[in-house]
C-alpha positions, 0 to 999 in steps of 0.5 A: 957705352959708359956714361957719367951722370953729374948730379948734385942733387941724388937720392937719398937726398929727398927734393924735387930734383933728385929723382929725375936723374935717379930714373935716368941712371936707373933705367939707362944701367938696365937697358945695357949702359955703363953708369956712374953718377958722380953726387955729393955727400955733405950737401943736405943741412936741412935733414931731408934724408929720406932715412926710409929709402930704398935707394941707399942701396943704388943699381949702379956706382954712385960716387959721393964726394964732399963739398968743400966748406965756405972761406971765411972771405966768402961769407961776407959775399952775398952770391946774390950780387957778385956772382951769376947763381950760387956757387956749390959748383965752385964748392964742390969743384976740387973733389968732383975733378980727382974723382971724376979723373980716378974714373976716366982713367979706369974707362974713358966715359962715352958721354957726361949727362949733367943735371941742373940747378944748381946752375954752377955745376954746368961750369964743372961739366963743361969743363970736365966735357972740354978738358977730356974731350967727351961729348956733353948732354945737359938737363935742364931741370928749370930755366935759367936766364928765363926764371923769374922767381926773383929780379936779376940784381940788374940788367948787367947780371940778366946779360951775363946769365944768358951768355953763361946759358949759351955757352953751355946750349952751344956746347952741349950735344944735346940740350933735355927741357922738361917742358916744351915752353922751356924749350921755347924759351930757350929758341926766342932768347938763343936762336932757332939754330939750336932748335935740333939739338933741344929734346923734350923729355918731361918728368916720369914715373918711378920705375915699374909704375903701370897706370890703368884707366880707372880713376882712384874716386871713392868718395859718397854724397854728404861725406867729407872732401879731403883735399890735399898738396904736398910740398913747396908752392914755391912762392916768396912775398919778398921776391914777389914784391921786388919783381912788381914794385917801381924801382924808386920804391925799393932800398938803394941797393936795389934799384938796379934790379931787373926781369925780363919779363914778370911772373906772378908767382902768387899764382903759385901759392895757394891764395887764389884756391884759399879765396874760392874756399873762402866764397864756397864757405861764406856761401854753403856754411855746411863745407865747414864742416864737410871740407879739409884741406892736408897741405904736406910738407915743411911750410914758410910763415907766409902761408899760415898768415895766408889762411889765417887772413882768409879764416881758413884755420878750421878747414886747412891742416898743415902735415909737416914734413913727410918723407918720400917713402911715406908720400903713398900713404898720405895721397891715399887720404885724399879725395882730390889733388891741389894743382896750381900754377904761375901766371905769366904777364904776355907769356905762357907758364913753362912749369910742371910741378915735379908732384904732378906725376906724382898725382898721375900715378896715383890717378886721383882727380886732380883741382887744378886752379892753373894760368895758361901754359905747360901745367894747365895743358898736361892736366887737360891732356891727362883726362884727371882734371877739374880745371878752374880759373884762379881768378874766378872764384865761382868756378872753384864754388861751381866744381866742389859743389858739384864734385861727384858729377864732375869726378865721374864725367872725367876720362883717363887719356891711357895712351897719354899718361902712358908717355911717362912711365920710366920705361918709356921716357928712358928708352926715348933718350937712349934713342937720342944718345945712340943716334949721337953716337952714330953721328959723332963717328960718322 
Protein backbone atom coordinates (compact mmCIF):
# COMPACT_ATOMS: atom_id res chain seq x y z
CA UNK A 1 0.00 0.00 0.00
CA UNK A 2 1.52 3.22 -1.08
CA UNK A 3 -0.02 6.42 0.57
CA UNK A 4 0.42 10.22 0.25
CA UNK A 5 0.71 12.28 3.27
CA UNK A 6 -0.05 16.04 2.73
CA UNK A 7 1.12 18.29 5.39
CA UNK A 8 2.02 21.53 5.47
CA UNK A 9 2.85 21.61 8.72
CA UNK A 10 5.87 18.79 9.47
CA UNK A 11 8.91 18.66 11.50
CA UNK A 12 11.36 19.95 11.79
CA UNK A 13 8.71 22.81 11.88
CA UNK A 14 8.16 22.94 15.64
CA UNK A 15 4.15 23.57 16.22
CA UNK A 16 1.41 21.73 17.39
CA UNK A 17 0.36 20.50 14.42
CA UNK A 18 3.53 18.89 12.90
CA UNK A 19 3.98 15.94 15.14
CA UNK A 20 0.47 14.35 14.85
CA UNK A 21 0.95 13.52 11.03
CA UNK A 22 4.83 13.14 11.66
CA UNK A 23 3.42 9.62 14.01
CA UNK A 24 0.93 8.88 11.47
CA UNK A 25 3.87 8.73 8.65
CA UNK A 26 6.44 7.32 11.18
CA UNK A 27 4.35 4.43 12.22
CA UNK A 28 2.47 3.74 9.22
CA UNK A 29 5.97 3.22 7.12
CA UNK A 30 7.04 0.75 10.15
CA UNK A 31 4.01 -1.41 9.82
CA UNK A 32 4.64 -2.08 5.92
CA UNK A 33 3.24 1.15 4.09
CA UNK A 34 4.63 2.99 1.41
CA UNK A 35 4.91 6.64 2.71
CA UNK A 36 5.60 9.72 1.13
CA UNK A 37 4.67 13.14 2.58
CA UNK A 38 4.59 15.77 0.41
CA UNK A 39 5.59 19.58 3.07
CA UNK A 40 6.91 22.68 2.31
CA UNK A 41 10.25 24.09 2.61
CA UNK A 42 9.86 28.05 2.97
CA UNK A 43 7.01 28.00 5.26
CA UNK A 44 8.40 29.12 8.78
CA UNK A 45 9.15 33.09 9.12
CA UNK A 46 9.16 33.09 12.71
CA UNK A 47 12.24 30.84 13.57
CA UNK A 48 10.52 27.68 15.00
CA UNK A 49 13.03 25.27 13.81
CA UNK A 50 13.64 22.95 16.00
CA UNK A 51 17.75 23.32 15.12
CA UNK A 52 18.10 20.34 17.58
CA UNK A 53 15.77 17.49 16.09
CA UNK A 54 16.17 14.68 15.20
CA UNK A 55 13.59 14.21 12.70
CA UNK A 56 15.92 16.08 9.89
CA UNK A 57 16.84 12.65 9.07
CA UNK A 58 12.77 11.56 8.53
CA UNK A 59 12.13 7.29 8.11
CA UNK A 60 10.60 8.05 4.90
CA UNK A 61 10.66 10.28 1.44
CA UNK A 62 9.39 13.51 2.51
CA UNK A 63 9.27 16.05 -0.39
CA UNK A 64 9.42 19.70 0.69
CA UNK A 65 8.61 22.11 -1.89
CA UNK A 66 8.24 25.96 -1.73
CA UNK A 67 5.54 28.39 -1.45
CA UNK A 68 5.13 30.70 -3.76
CA UNK A 69 5.66 34.36 -2.79
CA UNK A 70 2.63 36.67 -2.34
CA UNK A 71 1.53 39.00 -5.82
CA UNK A 72 1.86 42.58 -4.92
CA UNK A 73 -2.22 42.80 -5.53
CA UNK A 74 -2.47 40.36 -3.08
CA UNK A 75 -1.12 42.33 0.04
CA UNK A 76 -3.60 45.02 -0.04
CA UNK A 77 -6.34 41.99 0.21
CA UNK A 78 -7.03 41.25 3.80
CA UNK A 79 -8.13 37.00 3.68
CA UNK A 80 -10.03 37.91 6.71
CA UNK A 81 -12.78 39.62 4.46
CA UNK A 82 -12.52 38.18 0.86
CA UNK A 83 -11.70 34.64 1.35
CA UNK A 84 -12.83 31.48 3.41
CA UNK A 85 -9.23 30.73 5.47
CA UNK A 86 -6.18 31.93 4.53
CA UNK A 87 -4.66 31.11 1.31
CA UNK A 88 -1.28 29.07 1.75
CA UNK A 89 -2.86 26.33 0.08
CA UNK A 90 -3.37 28.61 -2.86
CA UNK A 91 0.36 29.56 -2.22
CA UNK A 92 1.72 26.35 -2.17
CA UNK A 93 -0.73 24.80 -5.17
CA UNK A 94 1.96 25.14 -8.37
CA UNK A 95 4.63 23.02 -6.78
CA UNK A 96 2.87 20.72 -4.67
CA UNK A 97 0.61 19.52 -7.97
CA UNK A 98 4.31 18.98 -10.22
CA UNK A 99 5.65 17.26 -7.20
CA UNK A 100 2.75 15.27 -6.46
CA UNK A 101 2.41 14.33 -10.28
CA UNK A 102 6.38 13.42 -10.42
CA UNK A 103 5.40 10.73 -7.73
CA UNK A 104 2.17 9.36 -9.15
CA UNK A 105 3.89 8.56 -11.84
CA UNK A 106 6.71 6.50 -10.59
CA UNK A 107 3.76 4.43 -8.37
CA UNK A 108 0.23 5.47 -8.36
CA UNK A 109 -0.81 6.30 -4.37
CA UNK A 110 -3.31 3.85 -2.97
CA UNK A 111 -4.56 6.61 -0.52
CA UNK A 112 -3.93 10.81 0.16
CA UNK A 113 -3.98 11.28 3.88
CA UNK A 114 -4.56 15.17 3.98
CA UNK A 115 -3.94 17.09 7.60
CA UNK A 116 -5.65 20.17 8.30
CA UNK A 117 -5.47 23.61 9.34
CA UNK A 118 -4.42 25.35 7.12
CA UNK A 119 -7.76 24.72 5.97
CA UNK A 120 -6.79 25.67 2.21
CA UNK A 121 -4.71 22.74 1.78
CA UNK A 122 -8.03 20.60 1.67
CA UNK A 123 -8.91 22.32 -1.91
CA UNK A 124 -5.48 20.89 -2.92
CA UNK A 125 -5.99 17.33 -1.64
CA UNK A 126 -9.47 17.41 -2.83
CA UNK A 127 -8.27 18.20 -6.14
CA UNK A 128 -5.34 16.08 -6.30
CA UNK A 129 -7.98 12.98 -4.83
CA UNK A 130 -10.58 14.04 -8.04
CA UNK A 131 -8.12 14.58 -10.69
CA UNK A 132 -6.25 11.18 -10.30
CA UNK A 133 -9.00 9.15 -8.78
CA UNK A 134 -7.40 8.27 -5.33
CA UNK A 135 -9.47 7.87 -2.41
CA UNK A 136 -9.07 10.54 0.20
CA UNK A 137 -8.60 10.48 4.10
CA UNK A 138 -9.08 13.84 6.04
CA UNK A 139 -7.69 14.91 9.42
CA UNK A 140 -9.04 17.35 10.79
CA UNK A 141 -6.56 18.86 13.31
CA UNK A 142 -9.29 21.37 14.54
CA UNK A 143 -12.84 22.28 13.57
CA UNK A 144 -13.75 24.66 10.93
CA UNK A 145 -16.89 25.94 10.54
CA UNK A 146 -17.32 25.38 14.22
CA UNK A 147 -14.09 27.17 15.48
CA UNK A 148 -15.02 30.22 17.18
CA UNK A 149 -11.58 31.66 18.29
CA UNK A 150 -12.78 34.78 16.16
CA UNK A 151 -16.63 36.05 14.34
CA UNK A 152 -16.81 35.00 10.70
CA UNK A 153 -16.55 38.40 8.85
CA UNK A 154 -20.37 37.59 8.50
CA UNK A 155 -23.17 35.11 8.19
CA UNK A 156 -22.50 34.83 4.31
CA UNK A 157 -18.72 33.66 5.30
CA UNK A 158 -20.17 31.37 8.16
CA UNK A 159 -22.37 29.60 5.24
CA UNK A 160 -20.03 29.26 2.88
CA UNK A 161 -17.20 27.64 5.38
CA UNK A 162 -19.77 25.14 6.05
CA UNK A 163 -20.59 24.19 2.37
CA UNK A 164 -16.45 24.33 1.64
CA UNK A 165 -16.44 21.87 4.97
CA UNK A 166 -19.20 19.42 3.33
CA UNK A 167 -17.73 18.94 0.32
CA UNK A 168 -14.70 17.78 1.64
CA UNK A 169 -16.89 15.47 4.64
CA UNK A 170 -18.79 14.01 1.74
CA UNK A 171 -15.89 13.49 -0.22
CA UNK A 172 -13.37 12.11 1.98
CA UNK A 173 -13.22 8.26 2.64
CA UNK A 174 -12.68 8.83 6.00
CA UNK A 175 -13.02 11.88 7.92
CA UNK A 176 -10.31 11.55 11.77
CA UNK A 177 -11.36 14.11 14.54
CA UNK A 178 -9.38 14.22 17.20
CA UNK A 179 -11.91 14.67 19.79
CA UNK A 180 -14.93 13.02 20.04
CA UNK A 181 -16.93 16.63 20.53
CA UNK A 182 -15.44 17.18 16.92
CA UNK A 183 -17.02 14.58 15.70
CA UNK A 184 -20.19 15.59 16.90
CA UNK A 185 -19.93 19.08 15.74
CA UNK A 186 -19.65 17.90 12.74
CA UNK A 187 -23.00 15.43 12.76
CA UNK A 188 -25.30 18.29 14.43
CA UNK A 189 -24.19 20.76 11.75
CA UNK A 190 -23.75 18.03 8.21
CA UNK A 191 -25.92 15.07 9.19
CA UNK A 192 -25.86 11.87 10.93
CA UNK A 193 -25.35 10.11 7.62
CA UNK A 194 -21.90 10.92 7.59
CA UNK A 195 -21.76 9.62 10.95
CA UNK A 196 -19.77 5.83 9.39
CA UNK A 197 -17.43 7.33 7.87
CA UNK A 198 -16.18 9.88 10.95
CA UNK A 199 -13.05 8.01 13.21
CA UNK A 200 -12.00 9.34 16.46
CA UNK A 201 -8.29 9.04 16.67
CA UNK A 202 -6.85 11.49 19.23
CA UNK A 203 -3.43 12.65 19.73
CA UNK A 204 -0.61 10.43 21.09
CA UNK A 205 2.57 9.83 22.24
CA UNK A 206 5.89 10.05 20.20
CA UNK A 207 6.96 6.95 19.18
CA UNK A 208 8.48 4.14 21.86
CA UNK A 209 6.97 6.23 24.91
CA UNK A 210 5.74 3.47 27.60
CA UNK A 211 3.76 4.78 30.44
CA UNK A 212 3.67 3.03 34.09
CA UNK A 213 1.40 3.72 36.80
CA UNK A 214 3.92 5.58 39.11
CA UNK A 215 3.14 9.23 39.35
CA UNK A 216 6.32 11.56 38.75
CA UNK A 217 5.43 13.51 42.66
CA UNK A 218 8.58 14.26 44.57
CA UNK A 219 7.74 16.95 46.15
CA UNK A 220 8.49 17.43 50.36
CA UNK A 221 6.06 19.32 52.94
CA UNK A 222 7.26 23.12 53.45
CA UNK A 223 9.39 23.10 49.76
CA UNK A 224 8.64 25.26 47.00
CA UNK A 225 5.72 24.20 44.30
CA UNK A 226 6.71 24.96 40.81
CA UNK A 227 3.97 25.08 38.45
CA UNK A 228 4.39 25.05 34.83
CA UNK A 229 2.81 25.37 31.00
CA UNK A 230 4.52 25.57 28.01
CA UNK A 231 3.37 27.14 25.17
CA UNK A 232 0.47 29.23 23.50
CA UNK A 233 -2.98 29.64 25.58
CA UNK A 234 -4.51 30.59 22.50
CA UNK A 235 -6.17 33.38 23.68
CA UNK A 236 -6.66 36.78 21.59
CA UNK A 237 -8.43 40.01 23.54
CA UNK A 238 -9.33 41.60 20.42
CA UNK A 239 -11.11 38.58 19.01
CA UNK A 240 -12.57 38.02 22.29
CA UNK A 241 -14.15 41.22 22.40
CA UNK A 242 -15.52 41.21 18.92
CA UNK A 243 -17.34 37.78 19.50
CA UNK A 244 -19.09 39.43 23.15
CA UNK A 245 -19.34 42.93 21.96
CA UNK A 246 -23.12 44.20 20.49
CA UNK A 247 -22.82 44.79 16.67
CA UNK A 248 -23.42 48.71 17.04
CA UNK A 249 -20.43 48.58 19.39
CA UNK A 250 -18.03 47.68 17.11
CA UNK A 251 -16.30 49.93 13.69
CA UNK A 252 -18.57 49.86 10.65
CA UNK A 253 -16.67 47.51 8.91
CA UNK A 254 -17.55 44.95 11.45
CA UNK A 255 -21.02 45.02 12.16
CA UNK A 256 -21.63 42.01 9.98
CA UNK A 257 -19.78 39.82 11.64
CA UNK A 258 -21.10 36.48 13.01
CA UNK A 259 -20.60 33.32 15.29
CA UNK A 260 -22.56 30.34 15.62
CA UNK A 261 -22.19 30.07 18.82
CA UNK A 262 -19.95 31.90 21.59
CA UNK A 263 -16.67 30.38 23.00
CA UNK A 264 -15.28 32.24 25.63
CA UNK A 265 -11.84 31.44 25.15
CA UNK A 266 -10.47 33.74 28.30
CA UNK A 267 -11.05 30.58 29.85
CA UNK A 268 -8.27 29.39 27.82
CA UNK A 269 -5.78 31.77 29.23
CA UNK A 270 -4.57 31.92 32.08
CA UNK A 271 -6.66 34.38 34.23
CA UNK A 272 -9.08 32.30 36.02
CA UNK A 273 -5.57 30.23 37.50
CA UNK A 274 -3.90 33.84 37.88
CA UNK A 275 -7.13 34.92 40.02
CA UNK A 276 -7.21 31.60 42.27
CA UNK A 277 -3.41 32.55 42.71
CA UNK A 278 -4.08 35.68 43.63
CA UNK A 279 -6.72 34.79 46.48
CA UNK A 280 -4.41 31.83 47.69
CA UNK A 281 -1.73 34.82 48.08
CA UNK A 282 -3.86 37.37 49.78
CA UNK A 283 -5.10 34.68 52.10
CA UNK A 284 -1.46 32.49 53.04
CA UNK A 285 1.07 35.23 52.20
CA UNK A 286 3.76 32.58 52.89
CA UNK A 287 3.15 31.11 48.99
CA UNK A 288 4.86 34.14 48.03
CA UNK A 289 7.42 32.55 48.61
CA UNK A 290 6.85 28.77 48.35
CA UNK A 291 5.00 29.36 44.67
CA UNK A 292 6.56 29.77 41.20
CA UNK A 293 4.83 29.80 38.25
CA UNK A 294 7.30 28.63 34.58
CA UNK A 295 5.13 29.71 31.67
CA UNK A 296 7.20 28.56 28.34
CA UNK A 297 7.18 29.32 25.32
CA UNK A 298 6.89 32.91 23.16
CA UNK A 299 3.99 35.01 24.75
CA UNK A 300 1.73 38.06 23.66
CA UNK A 301 1.79 41.41 25.66
CA UNK A 302 -1.66 40.53 27.04
CA UNK A 303 -0.41 37.91 29.05
CA UNK A 304 2.07 40.02 31.22
CA UNK A 305 -0.46 42.94 31.38
CA UNK A 306 -2.49 39.79 32.96
CA UNK A 307 0.07 39.20 35.73
CA UNK A 308 0.92 42.41 36.34
CA UNK A 309 -2.84 43.36 36.80
CA UNK A 310 -3.24 40.60 39.28
CA UNK A 311 0.50 41.23 40.98
CA UNK A 312 1.73 38.31 39.79
CA UNK A 313 5.45 39.42 38.79
CA UNK A 314 7.05 37.61 41.81
CA UNK A 315 5.51 34.17 41.48
CA UNK A 316 4.88 34.05 37.42
CA UNK A 317 8.37 33.65 35.39
CA UNK A 318 8.07 33.78 31.70
CA UNK A 319 10.89 30.96 29.81
CA UNK A 320 10.87 32.14 26.25
CA UNK A 321 10.78 30.16 23.94
CA UNK A 322 11.84 26.55 24.06
CA UNK A 323 12.64 23.94 21.57
CA UNK A 324 10.71 20.66 21.20
CA UNK A 325 14.20 18.88 21.75
CA UNK A 326 14.45 20.75 25.16
CA UNK A 327 10.72 20.27 26.31
CA UNK A 328 11.97 17.27 28.80
CA UNK A 329 14.16 19.32 30.66
CA UNK A 330 12.07 21.76 31.19
CA UNK A 331 8.87 19.58 32.41
CA UNK A 332 11.24 18.14 34.68
CA UNK A 333 11.45 21.31 36.78
CA UNK A 334 7.96 20.99 37.44
CA UNK A 335 5.84 19.71 40.25
CA UNK A 336 2.66 20.25 38.86
CA UNK A 337 1.15 21.06 34.87
CA UNK A 338 -1.08 23.88 34.25
CA UNK A 339 -4.31 22.59 32.09
CA UNK A 340 -7.01 25.02 30.95
CA UNK A 341 -9.74 24.93 28.85
CA UNK A 342 -12.66 27.02 26.59
CA UNK A 343 -15.77 27.29 28.13
CA UNK A 344 -18.57 27.28 25.69
CA UNK A 345 -22.04 28.97 26.32
CA UNK A 346 -25.04 26.05 25.82
CA UNK A 347 -22.00 23.51 24.48
CA UNK A 348 -19.39 21.60 25.74
CA UNK A 349 -15.16 22.29 24.80
CA UNK A 350 -14.29 20.28 22.02
CA UNK A 351 -10.29 20.80 22.56
CA UNK A 352 -7.26 18.99 24.01
CA UNK A 353 -4.29 20.87 24.12
CA UNK A 354 -1.71 19.10 21.95
CA UNK A 355 0.73 19.59 25.67
CA UNK A 356 -1.73 17.12 27.25
CA UNK A 357 -0.17 14.16 26.18
CA UNK A 358 2.74 15.84 26.48
CA UNK A 359 1.78 15.97 30.35
CA UNK A 360 0.61 12.19 30.31
CA UNK A 361 3.91 11.17 29.06
CA UNK A 362 5.79 12.72 31.60
CA UNK A 363 2.98 11.71 34.28
CA UNK A 364 3.34 14.52 36.39
CA UNK A 365 0.13 15.71 38.30
CA UNK A 366 -1.68 17.74 36.38
CA UNK A 367 -4.10 21.33 37.64
CA UNK A 368 -6.51 21.31 35.39
CA UNK A 369 -8.98 24.68 35.86
CA UNK A 370 -11.20 23.05 32.90
CA UNK A 371 -15.07 23.86 31.43
CA UNK A 372 -16.90 20.85 30.65
CA UNK A 373 -16.39 18.94 27.70
CA UNK A 374 -13.29 17.05 25.80
CA UNK A 375 -10.19 18.56 27.87
CA UNK A 376 -11.89 17.98 31.57
CA UNK A 377 -13.09 14.31 30.67
CA UNK A 378 -9.66 12.94 29.44
CA UNK A 379 -7.84 14.53 32.49
CA UNK A 380 -10.52 12.77 34.53
CA UNK A 381 -10.44 9.71 32.82
CA UNK A 382 -6.43 9.68 32.92
CA UNK A 383 -6.14 9.31 36.82
CA UNK A 384 -3.32 12.37 36.90
CA UNK A 385 -5.73 15.25 37.57
CA UNK A 386 -6.49 17.63 40.32
CA UNK A 387 -9.69 19.29 38.71
CA UNK A 388 -10.63 22.70 39.77
CA UNK A 389 -13.48 25.01 38.75
CA UNK A 390 -12.33 28.09 36.96
CA UNK A 391 -14.95 30.01 38.54
CA UNK A 392 -14.19 29.03 41.83
CA UNK A 393 -11.47 30.26 43.11
CA UNK A 394 -11.33 28.57 46.35
CA UNK A 395 -11.02 25.34 44.71
CA UNK A 396 -7.50 26.32 43.34
CA UNK A 397 -6.59 27.88 47.23
CA UNK A 398 -8.38 24.41 48.73
CA UNK A 399 -6.09 22.16 46.28
CA UNK A 400 -2.36 23.80 46.74
CA UNK A 401 -2.76 24.05 50.14
CA UNK A 402 -3.73 20.86 50.46
CA UNK A 403 -1.15 19.53 47.43
CA UNK A 404 0.69 16.35 48.95
CA UNK A 405 -2.69 14.65 50.13
CA UNK A 406 -4.37 15.21 47.05
CA UNK A 407 -1.23 14.30 44.59
CA UNK A 408 -0.73 10.88 46.65
CA UNK A 409 -4.74 9.93 46.45
CA UNK A 410 -4.46 10.44 42.41
CA UNK A 411 -4.39 7.01 40.53
CA UNK A 412 -2.91 6.37 37.21
CA UNK A 413 -5.84 4.72 34.56
CA UNK A 414 -2.61 2.37 32.93
CA UNK A 415 -5.25 0.81 30.51
CA UNK A 416 -6.46 4.57 29.66
CA UNK A 417 -3.32 6.12 29.04
CA UNK A 418 -2.28 3.09 27.15
CA UNK A 419 -4.95 3.94 24.16
CA UNK A 420 -2.13 6.80 23.25
CA UNK A 421 0.95 5.29 22.59
CA UNK A 422 1.78 5.71 18.80
CA UNK A 423 1.54 2.14 18.35
CA UNK A 424 -1.51 1.65 19.42
CA UNK A 425 -3.38 4.57 17.64
CA UNK A 426 -1.35 3.86 14.37
CA UNK A 427 -2.28 0.18 14.34
CA UNK A 428 -6.14 1.63 15.00
CA UNK A 429 -5.85 3.57 11.47
CA UNK A 430 -4.36 0.96 9.57
CA UNK A 431 -7.22 -1.08 10.60
CA UNK A 432 -9.60 1.44 9.10
CA UNK A 433 -7.31 2.17 6.07
CA UNK A 434 -7.26 -1.94 5.14
CA UNK A 435 -11.09 -2.14 5.77
CA UNK A 436 -11.32 0.80 3.05
CA UNK A 437 -9.45 -0.92 0.91
CA UNK A 438 -11.28 -3.96 1.22
CA UNK A 439 -14.54 -2.26 0.79
CA UNK A 440 -13.60 -0.04 -2.36
CA UNK A 441 -12.69 -3.54 -4.22
CA UNK A 442 -15.67 -5.19 -3.00
Amino acid sequence: MRIAIIALEFPPYNSGGAYRPFRFASQLQQNGVDIVVFSVNNYDKSGQWDQNSLLFKLPFKTIRSPLKTKHWSERFLKDYYFSLSERLGKYWRKSLRTEFAIEQELASFDNILVTAPPFSVLDEAFFLSKKYNIPLITDFRDAWSQWCITPFSSRAHYILTKRAELKILSHSSLFIVPTEEVGEDLIRVHGEKYKEKIFFLPNGFPENIRVNNIIDWKYEKGQKITIGYAGSFYFNPVSHNLIYRKWWQKKWYQYLQFVPRKENWLYRSPYFFFKGIRKLLDLYPEFLEKLEIRIAGKQPIWIYEMAKELDLQKNVKFIGYVQKSEMDAFYKTCDLLLATSIKIENGKDYCIGGKTYDYFMHQKPILGLVCEGAQKKILRDSGLALLCDPDKPDDLVQTITHIDEKVKKLKIDLEFLKNFEASNQVSQLLNRIMALKISNHS
